[in-house]
C-alpha positions, 0 to 999 in steps of 0.5 A, a space after each residue: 843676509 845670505 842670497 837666494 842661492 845660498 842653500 844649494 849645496 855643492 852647485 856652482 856650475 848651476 848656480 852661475 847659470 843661473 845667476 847669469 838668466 836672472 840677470 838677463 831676465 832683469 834686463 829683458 824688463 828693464 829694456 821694455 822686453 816686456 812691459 815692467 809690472 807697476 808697484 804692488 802699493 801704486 803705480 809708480 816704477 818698481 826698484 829695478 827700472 829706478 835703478 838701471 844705473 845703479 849698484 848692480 852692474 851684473 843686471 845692467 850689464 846682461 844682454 836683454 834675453 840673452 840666457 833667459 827662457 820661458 821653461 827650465 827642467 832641473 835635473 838630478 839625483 834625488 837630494 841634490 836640491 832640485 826644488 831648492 834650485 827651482 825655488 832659488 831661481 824663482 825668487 831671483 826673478 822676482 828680486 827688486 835687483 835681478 840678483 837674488 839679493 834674499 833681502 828685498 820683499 821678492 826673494 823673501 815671500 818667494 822663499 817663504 812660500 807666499 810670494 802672490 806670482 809664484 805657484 808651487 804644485 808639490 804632488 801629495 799622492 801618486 802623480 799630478 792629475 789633468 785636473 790640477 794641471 789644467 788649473 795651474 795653466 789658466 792661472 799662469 796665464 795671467 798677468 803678475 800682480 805685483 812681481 816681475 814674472 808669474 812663476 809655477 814650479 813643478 816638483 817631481 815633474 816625472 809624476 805627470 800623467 799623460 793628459 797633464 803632461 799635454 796640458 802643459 805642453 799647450 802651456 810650454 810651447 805658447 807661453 804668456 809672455 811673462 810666464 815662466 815654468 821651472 819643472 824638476 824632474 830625475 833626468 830628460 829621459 822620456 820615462 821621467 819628462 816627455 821628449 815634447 817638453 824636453 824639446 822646449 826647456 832648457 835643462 839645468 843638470 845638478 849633481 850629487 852634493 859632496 859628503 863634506 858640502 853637506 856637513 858644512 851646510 848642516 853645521 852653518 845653517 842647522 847648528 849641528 855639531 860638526 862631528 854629527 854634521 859629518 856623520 849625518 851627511 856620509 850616512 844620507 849619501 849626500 841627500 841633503 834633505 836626509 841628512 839633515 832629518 838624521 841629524 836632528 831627529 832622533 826618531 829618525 836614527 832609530 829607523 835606520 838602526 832597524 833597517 842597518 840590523 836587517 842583515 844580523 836578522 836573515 838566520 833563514 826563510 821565516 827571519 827573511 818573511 819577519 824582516 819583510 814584514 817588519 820594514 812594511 809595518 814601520 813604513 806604515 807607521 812612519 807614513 800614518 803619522 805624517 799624514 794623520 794629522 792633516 787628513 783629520 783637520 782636511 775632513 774636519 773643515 770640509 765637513 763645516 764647510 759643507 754644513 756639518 753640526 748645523 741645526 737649520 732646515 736644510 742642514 741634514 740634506 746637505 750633508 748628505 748630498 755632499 757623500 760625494 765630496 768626502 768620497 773624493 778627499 778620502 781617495 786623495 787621502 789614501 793616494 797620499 798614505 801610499 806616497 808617504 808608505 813608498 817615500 818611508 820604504 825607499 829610505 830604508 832601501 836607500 839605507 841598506 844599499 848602503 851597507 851592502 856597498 861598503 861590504 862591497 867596496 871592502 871586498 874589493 879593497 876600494 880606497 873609499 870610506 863607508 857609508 855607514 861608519 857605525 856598521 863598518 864592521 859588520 859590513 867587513 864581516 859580510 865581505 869576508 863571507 860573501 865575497 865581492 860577487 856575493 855582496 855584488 848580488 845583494 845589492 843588485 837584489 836591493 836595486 831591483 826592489 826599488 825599481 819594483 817598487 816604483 813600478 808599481 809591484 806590490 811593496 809586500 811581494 817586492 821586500 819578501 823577494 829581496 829578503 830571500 835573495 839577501 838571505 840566499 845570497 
């Protein structure tokens, strides 16, 4: 069975750092550090305090402390396996060897999600409220219940509004002893993690992962057709999670065949506004079906919960009292609709970037493959028209949509404005 880090593609620098701290982490319970939790069934001692002079001389030989903090941010790209590092390490530090074996019962409910001493807060709408926070604290505080550390890992970390940001310094700058944060975050700038909470991480950079690492992983873990694997992998970018969506889903590839079509289709003004509106429409759609289901069975077991369809006295009461609570799942609902909308916009961005590279790239004679291999040629047909400065332009126009959209900008006003200035040029 393959270890914990496994599936971290084209991340050696990181993973060896962080091989290293769970070593270290071993050892610091090991050498009574800190006190060694008792097995989940009894209290006799786990694996790793029976086996200080076995078959695992990286954990016995690591320096108790030496490596290991209490807070680490992973930094990178979007695709570069910033959650899957974080999830990796995690279930490294609850190995029953330090090393993050993937075969013993720590590594596996960590990576299966159902490990009882790591949390995982994933924000499903726009940002992670003071509220979730302020829970996840209180409840990292404790004392783990069967695994070696308690572990809360925050994916998009940059997402925290203000008041949880506090909420977790509290946390961060007084740790519990055996509590450790692993935050994942685009980079240590201010605008994505505050300069308070940098201070007090330690920061694992990652990078984007080679075309070629990814195509390599899709076809050993996935099974996809080398040929595919390739394809799918130039085409993301080297996000590995996109990637692996091309490759298998079939919906998936027929999105970015409209999005790669929209430069055929600005013949004037009213094409620019019609292509607008059809990447706002398919964004929706995409959007409305990842969540649709899960919305109806959240509102259905709230509404049992709450007494719905019930016949005793009381019943119409209740569910009437509880307008309140349905108002607020409605408002999470809608927060998270938004989130999927800009995620399904951003992919189809991401996607016509890339082609306005590689006309880019042509007009300059770059030595470097296309993105899009299937649209080369009308990629080499812009760049005869445009010229290196005017496909500059379009992609700048691209860029800035994003950054608007992220901003906030109406998503709407953003596209239309792209759309003009694509088709200007």
């Amino acid at each position: 069975m393959p270890d914990v880090f496994a599936d971290l593609v084209g991340q050696e620098e990181a993973v060896d750092t962080l091989r290293r701290a769970a070593a270290a982490a071993a050892a610091v319970l090991r050498a009574g550090a800190v006190p060694p939790p008792t097995d989940a069934v009894g209290d006799e001692p786990d694996a790793l305090a029976e086996e200080a002079g076995g078959a695992h001389p990286e954990a016995r030989a690591a320096d108790p402390g030496a490596g290991m903090t209490h807070a680490w941010i992973f930094t990178g790209p979007p695709g570069s396996g910033r959650s899957v590092a974080a999830r990796a390490f995690a279930a490294a530090l609850q190995c029953a060897y330090g090393t993050g074996c993937g075969g013993c019962p720590g590594c596996h409910t960590t990576m299966t999600g159902t490990h009882a001493d790591v949390r995982m807060v994933v924000p499903e709408g726009l940002s992670i409220g003071v509220n979730e926070m302020r829970a996840l604290v209180l409840r990292a505080a404790s004392t783990p219940s069967g695994g070696r550390w308690q572990v809360v890992i925050i994916e998009d970390a940059d997402r925290l509004t203000e008041a949880a940001g506090n909420a977790l310094l509290k946390a961060v700058e007084e740790p519990p002893p055996r509590t450790v944060f692993l935050l994942c975050a685009p980079s240590t700038h201010p605008d994505d993690i505050s300069v308070t909470i940098r201070s007090r991480c330690r920061v694992v950079p990652l990078r984007q992962p080679a075309p070629d690492a990814v195509a390599e992983m899709l076809a050993r873990r996935d099974g996809v057709v080398p040929d595919v694997a390739r394809w799918a992998a130039a085409a993301a970018q080297g996000h590995v999670g996109r990637a692996r969506r091309l490759a298998r889903d079939p919906e998936a590839r027929k999105r970015r065949e409209a999005v790669l079509a929209v430069p055929r289709r600005l013949t004037g003004v009213g094409a620019a506004f019609d292509a607008a509106s059809a990447l706002i429409e398919a964004a929706e759609a995409e959007a409305e079906a990842s969540v649709a289901e899960a919305a109806a069975t959240e509102r259905a077991a709230l509404e049992t919960a709450l007494g719905a369809g019930g016949t005793g006295r009381g019943a119409a009461g209740a569910i009437r009292g509880a307008a309140g609570q349905l108002k607020d799942l409605e408002k999470r609902q809608k927060s998270r609709a938004t989130r999927a909308q800009r995620d399904a916009l951003d992919r189809a961005l991401v996607d016509l970037a890339g082609f306005y590279r590689d006309a880019l790239t042509m007009a300059l004679r770059a030595p470097v493959s296309p993105v899009h291999t299937d649209t080369a040629e009308l990629a080499a047909a812009g760049a005869q028209k445009w010229d290196a400065e005017g496909a500059l332009r379009r992609l700048e126009a691209v860029l800035e949509c994003r950054a608007a959209i992220e901003a906030n900008v109406k998503p709407r006003i953003a596209l239309e404005a792209m759309m003009l200035s694509l088709w200007k040029g």
